[in-house]
MARMI-676189 format. One line per field, with one value per residue (C-alpha): residue in one letter; y, x, z. Coordinates in steps of 0.5 Angstrom, whole numbers, plus 500, padded with zeros to 3 digits. Each point is the difference from the previous one (the first is absolute). Layout:
code <- a|... .
v <- Y|... .
u <- X|... .
w <- Z|... .
//
This chain:
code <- x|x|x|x|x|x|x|x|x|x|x|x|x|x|x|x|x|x|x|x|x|x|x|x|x|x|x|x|x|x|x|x|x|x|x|x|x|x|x|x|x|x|x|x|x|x|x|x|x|x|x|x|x|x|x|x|x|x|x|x|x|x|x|x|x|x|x|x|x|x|x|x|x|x|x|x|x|x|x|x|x|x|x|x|x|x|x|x|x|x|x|x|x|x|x|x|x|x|x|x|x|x|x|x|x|x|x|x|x|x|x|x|x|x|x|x|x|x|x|x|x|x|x|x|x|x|x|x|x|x|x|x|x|x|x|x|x|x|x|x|x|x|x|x|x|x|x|x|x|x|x|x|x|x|x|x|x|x|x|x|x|x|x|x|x|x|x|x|x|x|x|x|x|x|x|x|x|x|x|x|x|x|x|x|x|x|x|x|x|x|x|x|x|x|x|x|x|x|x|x|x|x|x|x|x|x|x|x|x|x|x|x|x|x|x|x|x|x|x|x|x|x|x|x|x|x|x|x|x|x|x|x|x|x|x|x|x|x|x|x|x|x|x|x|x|x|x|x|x|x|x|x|x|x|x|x|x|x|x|x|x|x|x|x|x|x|x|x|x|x|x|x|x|x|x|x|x|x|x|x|x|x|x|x|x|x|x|x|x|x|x|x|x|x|x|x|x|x|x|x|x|x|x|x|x|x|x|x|x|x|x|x|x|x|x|x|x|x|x|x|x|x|x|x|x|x|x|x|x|x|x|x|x|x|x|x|x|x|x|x|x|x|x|x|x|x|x|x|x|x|x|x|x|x|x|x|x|x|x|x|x|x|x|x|x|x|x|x|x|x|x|x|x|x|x|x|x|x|x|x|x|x|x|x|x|x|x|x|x|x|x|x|x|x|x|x|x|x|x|x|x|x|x|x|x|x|x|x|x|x|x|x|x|x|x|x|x|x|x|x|x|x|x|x|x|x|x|x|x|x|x|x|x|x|x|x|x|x|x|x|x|x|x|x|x|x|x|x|x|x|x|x|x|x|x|x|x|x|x|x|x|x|x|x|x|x|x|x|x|x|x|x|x|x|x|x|x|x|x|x|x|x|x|x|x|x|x|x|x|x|x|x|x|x|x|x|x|x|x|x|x|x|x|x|x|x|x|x|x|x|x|x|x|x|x|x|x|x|x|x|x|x|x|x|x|x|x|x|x|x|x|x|x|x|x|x|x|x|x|x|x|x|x|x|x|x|x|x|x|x|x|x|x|x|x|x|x|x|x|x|x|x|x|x|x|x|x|x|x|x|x|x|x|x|x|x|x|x|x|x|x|x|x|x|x|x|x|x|x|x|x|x|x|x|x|x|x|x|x|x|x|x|x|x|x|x|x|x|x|x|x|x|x|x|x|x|x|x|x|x|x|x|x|x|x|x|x|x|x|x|x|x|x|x|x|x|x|x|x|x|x|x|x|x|x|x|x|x|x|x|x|x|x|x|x|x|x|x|x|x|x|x|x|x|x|x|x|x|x|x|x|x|x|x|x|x|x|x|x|x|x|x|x|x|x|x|x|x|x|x|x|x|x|x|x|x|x|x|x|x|x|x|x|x|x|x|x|x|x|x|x|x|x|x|x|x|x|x|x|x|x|x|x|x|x|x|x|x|x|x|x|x|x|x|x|x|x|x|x|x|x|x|x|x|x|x|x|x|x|x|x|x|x|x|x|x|x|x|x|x|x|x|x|x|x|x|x|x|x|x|x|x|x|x|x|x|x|x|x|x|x|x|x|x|x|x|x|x|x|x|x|x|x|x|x|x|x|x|x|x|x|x|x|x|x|x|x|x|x|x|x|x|x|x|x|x|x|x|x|x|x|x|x|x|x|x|x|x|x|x|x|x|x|x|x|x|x|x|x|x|x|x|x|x|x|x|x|x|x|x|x|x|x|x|x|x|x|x|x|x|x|x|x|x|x|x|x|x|x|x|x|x|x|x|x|x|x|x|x|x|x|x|x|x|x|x|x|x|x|x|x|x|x|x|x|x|x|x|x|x|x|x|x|x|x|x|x|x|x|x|x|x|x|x|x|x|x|x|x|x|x|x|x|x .
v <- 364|495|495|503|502|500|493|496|501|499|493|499|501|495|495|501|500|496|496|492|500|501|501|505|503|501|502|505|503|501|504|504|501|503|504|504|501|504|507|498|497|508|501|493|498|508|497|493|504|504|494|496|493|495|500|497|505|505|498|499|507|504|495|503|507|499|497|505|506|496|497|504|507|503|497|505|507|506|503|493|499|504|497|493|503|502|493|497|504|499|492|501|504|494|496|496|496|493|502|494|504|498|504|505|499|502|505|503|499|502|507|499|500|505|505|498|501|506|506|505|497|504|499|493|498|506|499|493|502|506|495|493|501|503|493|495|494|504|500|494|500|507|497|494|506|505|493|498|507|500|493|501|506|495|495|498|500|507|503|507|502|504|507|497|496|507|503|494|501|507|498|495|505|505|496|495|505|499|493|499|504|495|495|501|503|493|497|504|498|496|498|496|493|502|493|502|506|499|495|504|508|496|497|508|503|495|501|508|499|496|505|505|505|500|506|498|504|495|494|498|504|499|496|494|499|499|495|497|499|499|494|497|501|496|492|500|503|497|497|503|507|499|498|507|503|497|502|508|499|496|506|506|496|501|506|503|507|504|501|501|495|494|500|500|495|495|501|498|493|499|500|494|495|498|498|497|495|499|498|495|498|499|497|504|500|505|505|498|501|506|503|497|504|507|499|498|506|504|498|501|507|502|496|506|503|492|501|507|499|494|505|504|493|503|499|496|495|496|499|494|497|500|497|494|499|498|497|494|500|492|500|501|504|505|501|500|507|503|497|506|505|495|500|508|500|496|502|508|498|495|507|504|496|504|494|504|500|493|499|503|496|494|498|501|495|494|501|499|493|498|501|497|494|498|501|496|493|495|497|495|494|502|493|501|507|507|500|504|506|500|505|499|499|506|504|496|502|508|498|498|506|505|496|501|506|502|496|505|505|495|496|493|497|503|497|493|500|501|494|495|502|498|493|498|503|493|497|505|496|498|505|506|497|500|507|502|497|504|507|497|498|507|504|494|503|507|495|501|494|500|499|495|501|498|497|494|497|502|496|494|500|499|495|496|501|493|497|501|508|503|501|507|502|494|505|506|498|498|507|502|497|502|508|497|499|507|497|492|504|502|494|495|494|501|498|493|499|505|497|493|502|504|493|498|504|501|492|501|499|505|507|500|500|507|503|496|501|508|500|495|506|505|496|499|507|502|495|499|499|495|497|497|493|499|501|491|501|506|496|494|506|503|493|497|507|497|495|506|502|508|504|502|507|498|494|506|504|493|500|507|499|494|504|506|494|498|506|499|494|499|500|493|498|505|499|492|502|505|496|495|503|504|493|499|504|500|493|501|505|496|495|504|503|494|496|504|504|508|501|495|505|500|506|500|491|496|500|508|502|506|496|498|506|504|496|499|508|501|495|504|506|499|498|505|498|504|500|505|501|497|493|496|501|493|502|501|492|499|505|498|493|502|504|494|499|507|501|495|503|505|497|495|505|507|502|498|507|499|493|505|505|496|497|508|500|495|502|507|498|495|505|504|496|498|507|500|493|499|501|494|500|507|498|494|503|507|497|495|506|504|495|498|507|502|494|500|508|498|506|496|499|507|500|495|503|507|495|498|508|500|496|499|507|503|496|503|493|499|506|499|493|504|506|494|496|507|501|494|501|507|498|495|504|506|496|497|508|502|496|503|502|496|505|498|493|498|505|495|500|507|499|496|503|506|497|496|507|504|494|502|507|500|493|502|507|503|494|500|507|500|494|501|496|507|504|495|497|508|501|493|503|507|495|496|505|501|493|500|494|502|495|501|507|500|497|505|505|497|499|508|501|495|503|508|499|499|507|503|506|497|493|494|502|491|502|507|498|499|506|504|494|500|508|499|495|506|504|496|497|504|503|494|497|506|500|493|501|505|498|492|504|504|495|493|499|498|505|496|500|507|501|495|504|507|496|500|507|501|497|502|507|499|498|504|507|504|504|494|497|506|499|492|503|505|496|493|505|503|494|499|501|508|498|494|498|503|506|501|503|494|504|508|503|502|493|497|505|499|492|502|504|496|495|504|503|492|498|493|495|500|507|499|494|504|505|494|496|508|502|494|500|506|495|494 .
u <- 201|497|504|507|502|506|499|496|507|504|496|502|507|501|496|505|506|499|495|500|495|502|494|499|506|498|493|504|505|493|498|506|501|494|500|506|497|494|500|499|507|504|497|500|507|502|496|504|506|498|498|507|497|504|506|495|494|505|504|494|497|506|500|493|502|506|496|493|505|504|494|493|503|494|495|502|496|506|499|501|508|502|498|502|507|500|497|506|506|496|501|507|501|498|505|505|505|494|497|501|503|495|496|505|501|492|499|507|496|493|504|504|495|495|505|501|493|498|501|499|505|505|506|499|508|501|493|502|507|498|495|503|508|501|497|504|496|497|506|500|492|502|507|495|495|507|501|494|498|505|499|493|500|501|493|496|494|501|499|502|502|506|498|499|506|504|497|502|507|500|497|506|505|499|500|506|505|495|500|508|500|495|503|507|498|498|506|502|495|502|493|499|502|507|499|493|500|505|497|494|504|503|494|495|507|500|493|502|506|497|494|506|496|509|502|507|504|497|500|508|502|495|501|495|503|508|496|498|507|503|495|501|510|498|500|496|494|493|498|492|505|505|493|498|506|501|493|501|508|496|494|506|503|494|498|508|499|504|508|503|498|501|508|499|494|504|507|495|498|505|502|496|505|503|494|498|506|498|492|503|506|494|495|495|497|495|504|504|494|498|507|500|492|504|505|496|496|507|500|493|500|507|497|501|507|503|497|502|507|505|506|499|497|496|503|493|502|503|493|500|506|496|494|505|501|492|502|505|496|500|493|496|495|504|504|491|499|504|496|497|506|504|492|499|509|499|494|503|507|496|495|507|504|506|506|504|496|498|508|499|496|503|504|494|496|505|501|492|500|505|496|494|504|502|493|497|504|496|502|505|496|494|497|495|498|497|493|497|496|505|504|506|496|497|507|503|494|502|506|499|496|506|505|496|499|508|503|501|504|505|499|497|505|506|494|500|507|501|495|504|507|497|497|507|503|503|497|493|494|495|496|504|499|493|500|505|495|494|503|502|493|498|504|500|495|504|507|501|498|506|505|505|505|495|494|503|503|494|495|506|500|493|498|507|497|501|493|504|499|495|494|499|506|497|494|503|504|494|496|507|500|493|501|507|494|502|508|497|496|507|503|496|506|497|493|501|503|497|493|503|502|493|495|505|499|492|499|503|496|505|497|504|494|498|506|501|492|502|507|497|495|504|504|494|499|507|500|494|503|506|496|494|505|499|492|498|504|496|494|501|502|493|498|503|498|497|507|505|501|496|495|494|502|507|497|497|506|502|494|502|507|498|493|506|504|493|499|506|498|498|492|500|502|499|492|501|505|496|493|505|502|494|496|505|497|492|500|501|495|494|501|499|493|497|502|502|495|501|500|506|505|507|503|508|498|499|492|500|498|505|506|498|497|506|505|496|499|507|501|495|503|506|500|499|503|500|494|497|492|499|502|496|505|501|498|492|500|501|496|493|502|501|493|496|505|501|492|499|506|496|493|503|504|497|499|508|502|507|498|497|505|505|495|499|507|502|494|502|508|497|495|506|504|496|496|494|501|496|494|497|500|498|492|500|504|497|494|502|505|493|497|505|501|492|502|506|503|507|503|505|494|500|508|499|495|503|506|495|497|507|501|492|498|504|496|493|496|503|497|493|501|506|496|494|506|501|493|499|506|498|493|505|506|494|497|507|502|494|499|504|508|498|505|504|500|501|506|502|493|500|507|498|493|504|505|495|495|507|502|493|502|507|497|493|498|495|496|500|499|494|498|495|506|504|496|499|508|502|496|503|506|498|500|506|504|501|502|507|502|507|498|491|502|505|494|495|504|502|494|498|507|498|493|502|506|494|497|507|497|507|498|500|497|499|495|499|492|502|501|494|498|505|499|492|503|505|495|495|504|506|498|499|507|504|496|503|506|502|496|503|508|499|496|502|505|507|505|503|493|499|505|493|496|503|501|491|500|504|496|493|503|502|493|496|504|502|493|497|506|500|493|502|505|497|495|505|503|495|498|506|501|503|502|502|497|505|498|506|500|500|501|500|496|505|504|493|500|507|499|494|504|505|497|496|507|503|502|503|497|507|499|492|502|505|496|495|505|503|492|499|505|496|495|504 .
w <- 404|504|496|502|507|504|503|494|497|505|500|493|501|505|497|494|503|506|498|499|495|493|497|506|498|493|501|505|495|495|505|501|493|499|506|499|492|505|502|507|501|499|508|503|497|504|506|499|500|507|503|500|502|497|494|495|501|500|493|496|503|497|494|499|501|495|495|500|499|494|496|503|502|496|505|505|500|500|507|503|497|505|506|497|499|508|501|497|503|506|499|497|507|505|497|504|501|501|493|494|495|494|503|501|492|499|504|498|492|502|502|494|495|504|499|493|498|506|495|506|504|498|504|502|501|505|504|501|502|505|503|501|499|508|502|501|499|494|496|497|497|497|497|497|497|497|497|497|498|494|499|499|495|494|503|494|505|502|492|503|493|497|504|506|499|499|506|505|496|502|507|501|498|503|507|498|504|507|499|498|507|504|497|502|507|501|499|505|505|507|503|493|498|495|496|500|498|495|496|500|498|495|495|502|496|495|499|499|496|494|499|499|506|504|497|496|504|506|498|500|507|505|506|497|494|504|505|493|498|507|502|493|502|506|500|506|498|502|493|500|501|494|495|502|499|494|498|502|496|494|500|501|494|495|502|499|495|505|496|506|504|494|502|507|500|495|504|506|497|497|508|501|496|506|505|493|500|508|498|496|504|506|495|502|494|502|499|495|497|502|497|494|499|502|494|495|502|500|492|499|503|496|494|495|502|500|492|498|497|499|499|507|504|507|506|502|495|506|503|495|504|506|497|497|507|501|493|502|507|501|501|493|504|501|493|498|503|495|494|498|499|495|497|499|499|493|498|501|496|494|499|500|495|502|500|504|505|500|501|506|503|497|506|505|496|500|507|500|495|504|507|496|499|506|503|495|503|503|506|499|503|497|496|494|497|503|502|497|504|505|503|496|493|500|501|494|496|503|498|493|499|502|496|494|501|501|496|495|505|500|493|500|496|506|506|496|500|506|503|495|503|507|497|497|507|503|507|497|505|497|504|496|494|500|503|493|495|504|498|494|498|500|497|494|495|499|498|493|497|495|507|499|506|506|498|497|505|506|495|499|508|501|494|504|507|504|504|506|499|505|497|502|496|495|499|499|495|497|500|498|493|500|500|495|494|497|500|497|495|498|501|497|500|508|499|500|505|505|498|502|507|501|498|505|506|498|500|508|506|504|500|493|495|501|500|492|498|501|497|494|499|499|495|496|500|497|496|497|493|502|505|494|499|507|499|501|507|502|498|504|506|500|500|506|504|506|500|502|508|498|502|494|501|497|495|498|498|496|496|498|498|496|497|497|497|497|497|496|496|493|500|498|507|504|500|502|506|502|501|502|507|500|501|506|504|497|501|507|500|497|504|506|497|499|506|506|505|499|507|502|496|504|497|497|500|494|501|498|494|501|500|493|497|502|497|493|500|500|495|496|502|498|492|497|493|495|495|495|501|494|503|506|507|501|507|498|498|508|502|497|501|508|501|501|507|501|501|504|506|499|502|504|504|499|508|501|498|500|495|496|500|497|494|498|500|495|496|500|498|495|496|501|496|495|499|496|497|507|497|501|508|501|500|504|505|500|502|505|503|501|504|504|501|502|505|502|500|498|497|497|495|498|498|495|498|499|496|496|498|499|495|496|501|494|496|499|499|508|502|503|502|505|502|502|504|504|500|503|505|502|505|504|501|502|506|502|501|503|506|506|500|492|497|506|500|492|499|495|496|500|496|496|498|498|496|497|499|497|495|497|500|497|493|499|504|495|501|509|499|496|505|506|504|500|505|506|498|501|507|502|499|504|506|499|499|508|501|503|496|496|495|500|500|494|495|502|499|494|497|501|497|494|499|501|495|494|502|498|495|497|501|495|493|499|506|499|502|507|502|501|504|505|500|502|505|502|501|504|505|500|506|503|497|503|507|501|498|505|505|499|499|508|504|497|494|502|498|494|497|498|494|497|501|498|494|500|501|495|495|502|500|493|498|504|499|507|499|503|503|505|502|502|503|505|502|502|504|503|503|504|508|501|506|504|506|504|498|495|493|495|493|500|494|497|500|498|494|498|499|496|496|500|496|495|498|500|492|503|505|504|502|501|504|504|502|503|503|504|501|503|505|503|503|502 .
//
C-alpha cells in the first residue's frame, strides 16, 4: 500500500498533465496505467473524487471508478457494492454548474453501469429519481445517468448476458412511465436553462425510444416529442437543439410499431417539407442535412408497406418525393446520405423479380440518375483530372457503385440513352460531357452488345475527339470504350481503330496512359481471340512498360491482358512470347540480386524486387493454355529455368517478409499452373523453405508448402518426403506459438499451419493419422482454437472438421482404416476438445465464428456417439461461471440442460450451431 496513496498519485497526475518533461510524462502515465489495474484505485479514485482538488485529478478519478466497475467489477467482494453505489450518487449529488462535463459523462457512466451489473439494485431508475430529481443542480448528471443507462445495456465490455439483459429490459419498462414523467416535468421547470435543458430532455428520450421501453401509446403524443417536431417547423432553432431533435424524430422513426401513430407521424414529417426548402434557401446546410436523414429514416421505417402492392400504392410512397429532395440538393454531400435507401430499394426489387413493381419505382430512379449526373459535374474551371482520394473522388466512386447497382430499375440501355441526348444537346459544356460519358461508363457493361442505335455513334464520337477536348472528359471516354469490350467484341471492324486510339492515349504524358492501359485490359479480356493478330504489338507494349505515364499496380493489369491473348496462341508461339515478356521483367530482377544492397530497397521503385516479381506473376497467372497432361506446359520450361533466381531472392532477401511473400506467391501461381510437371523444384525448394522457415518464421513458407502437399501428396512416391517437410515445419511453428501472446502475435502463422495440416488431411490422412505429428498438431490446435483471428481461427477449426469427417461410421471406404484413428483421438482428447470449444465461444470467440464450431461439434458427436459426447458436454458446462460478479444468474440449470440436449438431439450443423450462437448470448 505504500506504493499508491492519495498523494503519490496526485503527483503523478500533475506530472502527466502539466509536466514539462516528456519522458516524466511517459513514465507518469506508466505508472497511472498500472495503478488504475491495482485494487487500490477503487478507495483512492472514491477518495480523489471527494477531495475535488483540480479538474484533472478529479477526471482521471471518475475515469478510474468507470472503468474498474466495466472491466474489474469481479474484483469488489458483494457487501461493498452497495457502499460504492451510495459513494457514486453521492459524487453525482455534489455536482454543479462548475463541474466539466467529461466528468460529468464518467461519473454518469460509472452509476450506469453499476446499476447494470449490481443484481441487488433492484430499482436503480426510481432510487435515482426520488434521490436527485427534487434538486435543481442534480437534474442534469441524472438526465446524463437516464441516457446512458439504456445506451450501456448493449456494452460489449459489460457482458451482462441475455438474462440480465431481459430483466434490465424489464426494469426499464416498468420505469418508462416515471421516467416519461420526469422528463416532461423538466420541460416545464423555471429555475432551469430551457435550451439546456431541452437539448438534454431530447437525447435521454432518445436513448428510451430506440431501446423500445416508451410504451406505444406514449411515444407520438407526449410533450417531448411535439417539442421534437415543433423546434425541427421553427427556422430559428439553435443548430445543437435541431441535431437532437432530429436525432429524437430519426429514433421515433426506427422505433414506429404503433398503427395508429404511423399516419400521424408520417403526416408530421412530411410537415417539415417547408422548413426544409428554408434550410436550403438559407444555406444552412447543417440542417438541410439533418432533414434530408428524417426522410430517409421515414422510408427506412415504412420501407415494407412502400413495397406491398403496386396496384394499391401506399400513402407513404410519397416519402421517396422528400428524400428527392435531399437527392437534387446542390451539395453532393447531402444527395450521400440517401445512398443506403436506393441500396436496400434495388436489392429489395432485384430479389422480387415483380416487374410491375419495378415499374412503380421506375420514375423515382430516374429522377435519381439525373440528381447523380448533375452531382458528378466538376467545376467548369477546374484544369486536369480529379485527384484521386479526395472528397469528391471518393463520391464518384459511391456514385458509380449506386448506378451499377440501379441501373437495372430503369434499363441500362434507356440511362445510356438518356446520357447520349445530353452529349448531343447544343452548347452541352465540356464539364456536362464528362459527367454524361461518367454515368454512361457504368452502365455500359449491361448493354447488349448487339446494340446498334446508340453505341455507334458514342464510339465514332470518341475516336474523332479533337486535342482541343478536355482531358478530363479525354479519360473518361477512354474508360468508356474500356467497359464497351463486350460491345467490340461484337463488333470486331471497331477493334482496329480503337486499339489505334488507346496506343495513342497510352503513349501520353498527360494523365491518359492509365486510363488506356485499364481499357486496353478489358479489351484483351473480351477479345481474346480477335485480339491474337495483334499479339507483336502486344509484345513490344510489354516491352516498353516502364515507357508509358503508369503506375505498377496498372502496368500489372496490362500484363494480365496481354498474358489472356497469350493464352490463345498456337504452342509453337506461345512458349517464345511468353519466356520473351517474362524475361522482361527477370532480367530486371537478376540484375537487382547480383549488384544492389538488400537493405537499400526503396518499395513500389525500380530497385524493388516486388515491382518485378508482381508483374512476372500475373504473366504466369494468367496463360493457362489449354494442355492435356500428357503434354509438357509451356510454362514448366520457364519455371525450372527461372528456379535459380527465384532461390537467390529468397536467400538474398529472406528477412523482407513482404519480398518473400510475394516470391511465394509466384511460386505458389507457377506450381498451380503447371501442377505435378513441377516435380523438379519440389526438392530444392523444400529444403531451402525448411531452412529459411527455421530462421526466418515466414508463414507464407508454410502456404506454399500447403500447395505443394496439394498437388504431390496424391502420389505415393511423394508422401514421406512431404510428411518430413511438415515434420521439419512443426518445431518451428511451435516455439513461435509458445513464446507469450505467441498465438496472438502470428495469427497468420496459425492459418497457415493449419491450412497446411488440413491439406494432409483431405490428400494422404491415413498416412498423418498413423503419424507421431498427429497428437501434438491436434493439442496445438486445442490451443489455437481460442485464437479471435477470423481467418487463424477458420483453419483450426477447419482442421478438426477435416480430421473428425474421417471418424464418420459412414466415412470414405478408399480410406475406411482412418476411422478408428480419429475415433481413439475423439475419445482421448474429446473431452478437451469440447471444453475449449465452449469455453472459447462464451469468453473469447466473435459472434460470427460459432457456425465453425457448431460444425466441429457435430462432427465429433457423429464419432464419438451421444453416450460419451453428453459426458464432454457436462463437463464443458460445468466448468462455466453460475453467476457473474454482479451477483446475477448467468445460465438456469435448466437452460444449461436445454443446450445440452439441444445438441445431442441436432442431426444438422445449422441447428448445433444455432443453439451455440443462442447459448452464448446468455454470457455476453
Amino acid at each position: 500500500m505504500d506504493t499508491y496513496s492519495v498523494d503519490v498519485v496526485y503527483q503523478a497526475i500533475s506530472a502527466l498533465f502539466q509536466g514539462n518533461n516528456p519522458k516524466e510524462q511517459e513514465k507518469a502515465n506508466k505508472w497511472l496505467q498500472d495503478f488504475q489495474k491495482s485494487i487500490y484505485s477503487w478507495t483512492i479514485a472514491d477518495e480523489l473524487l471527494h477531495q475535488k482538488r483540480d479538474l484533472h485529478a478529479s477526471y482521471f478519478a471518475a475515469q478510474t471508478m468507470r472503468n474498474k466497475i466495466q472491466n474489474s467489477f469481479s474484483e469488489l467482494p458483494p457487501h461493498t457494492h452497495e457502499s460504492l453505489r451510495d459513494s457514486l450518487i453521492t459524487h453525482i449529488g455534489q455536482i454543479d454548474d462548475q463541474t466539466d462535463n467529461v466528468i460529468v459523462t464518467q461519473l454518469s457512466l460509472a452509476v450506469a453501469d453499476l446499476a447494470l451489473l449490481m443484481a441487488t439494485w433492484q430499482e436503480p431508475i426510481n432510487d435515482l429519481l426520488v434521490t436527485l430529481a427534487p434538486h435543481p443542480a442534480a437534474v442534469w448528471p441524472l438526465l446524463e445517468v437516464l441516457k446512458v443507462l439504456p445506451e450501456e445495456i448493449g456494452s460489449r465490455y459489460l457482458k451482462l448476458g441475455a438474462n440480465r439483459r431481459e430483466e434490465v429490459h424489464k426494469q426499464l419498462d416498468a420505469s418508462a412511465e416515471c421516467v416519461l414523467k420526469f422528463l416532461c416535468m423538466c420541460l416545464q421547470r423555471d429555475d432551469l436553462d430551457q435550451q439546456r435543458v431541452w437539448n438534454a430532455v431530447l437525447r435521454t428520450y432518445s436513448a428510451w425510444v430506440v431501446i423500445h421501453a416508451i410504451p406505444d401509446s406514449h411515444v407520438y403524443n407526449n410533450d417531448i416529442t411535439q417539442l421534437a417536431f415543433r423546434l425541427l417547423s421553427l427556422p430559428e432553432t439553435a443548430g445543437k437543439l435541431h441535431d437532437n431533435a432530429s436525432e429524437c424524430v430519426c429514433a421515433l422513426l426506427s422505433c414506429l410499431t404503433s398503427r395508429d401513430a404511423e399516419a400521424e407521424v408520417f403526416a408530421a414529417v412530411c410537415m417539415l417539407e417547408t422548413p426544409y426548402h428554408l434550410s436550403v434557401a438559407h444555406e444552412d446546410t447543417d440542417k438541410t442535412i439533418n432533414y434530408c436523414r428524417i426522410f430517409t429514416s421515414l422510408c427506412d421505417a415504412f420501407f415494407n408497406d412502400m413495397m406491398a402492392d403496386p396496384q394499391k400504392p401506399h400513402y407513404s410512397l410519397k416519402g421517396l418525393d422528400l428524400v428527392l429532395l435531399g437527392v437534387g440538393h446542390f451539395d453532393y454531400e447531402v444527395a450521400e446520405i440517401t445512398f443506403h435507401l436506393w441500396y436496400k430499394l434495388s436489392e429489395d426489387l432485384f430479389q422480387r423479380k415483380d416487374d410491375k413493381l419495378t415499374l412503380m419505382f421506375r420514375p423515382h430512379i430516374e429522377r435519381l440518375v439525373s440528381a447523380l449526373y448533375r452531382h458528378s459535374q466538376m467545376e467548369s474551371d477546374h484544369e486536369g483530372l480529379i485527384e484521386e482520394n479526395n472528397n469528391f473522388y471518393d463520391f464518384r466512386r459511391k456514385v458509380s457503385d449506386l448506378i451499377k447497382d440501379v441501373a437495372f430499375i430503369v434499363g441500362s440501355g434507356a440511362c445510356f440513352k438518356q446520357m447520349f441526348l445530353i452529349l448531343q444537346a447544343p452548347d452541352t459544356t465540356w464539364e456536362s460531357t464528362e459527367a454524361a460519358l461518367f454515368i454512361m461508363q457504368n452502365v455500359a457493361k449491361n448493354i447488349l452488345p448487339d446494340e446498334n442505335e446508340v453505341i455507334p455513334k458514342v464510339v465514332e464520337a470518341i475516336l474523332n475527339m479533337s486535342e482541343q477536348t478536355h482531358i478530363a472528359v479525354w479519360y473518361t471516354a477512354i474508360l468508356l470504350l474500356g467497359e464497351l469490350c463486350d460491345w467490340i467484341e461484337n463488333h470486331p471492324e471497331s477493334l482496329e481503330a480503337v486499339l489505334n486510339f488507346l496506343l495513342y492515349a497510352l503513349q501520353q504524358k498527360n494523365g491518359l496512359a492509365p486510363a488506356a492501359a485499364m481499357a486496353l485490359t478489358s479489351i484483351c479480356s473480351a477479345c481474346r481471340q480477335k485480339m491474337v493478330c495483334h499479339i507483336s504489338g502486344l509484345v513490344e507494349i510489354a516491352r516498353s512498360l516502364d515507357s508509358f505515364q503508369i503506375n505498377n499496380d496498372v502496368a500489372i493489369g496490362l500484363l494480365k491482358g496481354i498474358s489472356l491473348i497469350l493464352t490463345r496462341l498456337p504452342r509453337e508461339q506461345l512458349q517464345p512470347a511468353m519466356r520473351e515478356i517474362v524475361g522482361f521483367q527477370l532480367q530486371p530482377l537478376a540484375q537487382l540480386v547480383e549488384n544492389s544492397n538488400a537493405s537499400s530497397v526503396q518499395k513500389g521503385e525500380r530497385n524493388d524486387p516486388v515491382y518485378w516479381i508482381d508483374r512476372a506473376c500475373a504473366i504466369i497467372r494468367h496463360t493457362n493454355p489449354d494442355v492435356p497432361d500428357t503434354v509438357e506446359h509451356p510454362t514448366v520450361a520457364i519455371l525450372n529455368d527461372a528456379w535459380q533466381l527465384i532461390s537467390r531472392v529468397m536467400d538474398k532477401y529472406q528477412s523482407e517478409l513482404r519480398i518473400m511473400e510475394r516470391t511465394c506467391r509466384l511460386i505458389r501461381y507457377g506450381i498451380r499452373m503447371v501442377r505435378k510437371q513441377a516435380v523438379r523444384l519440389v526438392e530444392p525448394l523444400i529444403k531451402q523453405m525448411v531452412v529459411l522457415y527455421a530462421v526466418q518464421h515466414h508463414s507464407c513458407f508454410l502456404y506454399v508448402g500447403s500447395i505443394l502437399v496439394d498437388e504431390f501428396a496424391k502420389s505415393s512416391e511423394c508422401i514421406g518426403g512431404l510428411l518430413e517437410m511438415l515434420q521439419a515445419f512443426i518445431e518451428p511453428t511451435f516455439s513461435l506459438l509458445q513464446m507469450e501472446n505467441g498465438l496472438k502475435n502470428n495469427p497468420d502463422t496459425v492459418d497457415d499451419f493449419f491450412r497446411l495440416a488440413s491439406r494432409y488431411l483431405d490428400c494422404c490422412p491415413l498416412q498423418l493419422l498413423q503419424s507421431a505429428l498427429i497428437t501434438p498438431i491436434f493439442q496445438c490446435a486445442l490451443i489455437a482454437c481460442s485464437l479471435d483471428h477470423r481467418e487463424a481461427n477458420s483453419s483450426v477449426i477447419k482442421f478438426f472438421v477435416n480430421l473428425l469427417v474421417w471418424g464418420r461410421p459412414n466415412s470414405h471406404s478408399r480410406h475406411a482404416e482412418c476411422r478408428p484413428l480419429v475415433v481413439e483421438l475423439g475419445i482421448q482428447h474429446g473431452a478437451a476438445l469440447v471444453m475449449n470449444l465452449i469455453q472459447a465461444s462464451v469468453f473469447q470467440l466473435s459472434y460470427y465464428m460459432l457456425a465453425d464450431v457448431g460444425e466441429v461439434l457435430n462432427e465429433l458427436k457423429q464419432v464419438v456417439g451421444n453416450e460419451r459426447m453428453e459426458p464432454f458436454l457436462a463437463q464443458a458446462l460445468e466448468s462455466l461461471p453460475k453467476k457473474n460478479s454482479g451477483g446475477y444468474v448467468t445460465a438456469t440449470q435448466q437452460q444449461l440442460d436445454e443446450f445440452s440436449s439441444t445438441v445431442l438431439r441436432a442431426d444438422t450443423t445449422k441447428a448445433v450451431s444455432q443453439a451455440l450462437k443462442t447459448f452464448t448470448r446468455l454470457f455476453r
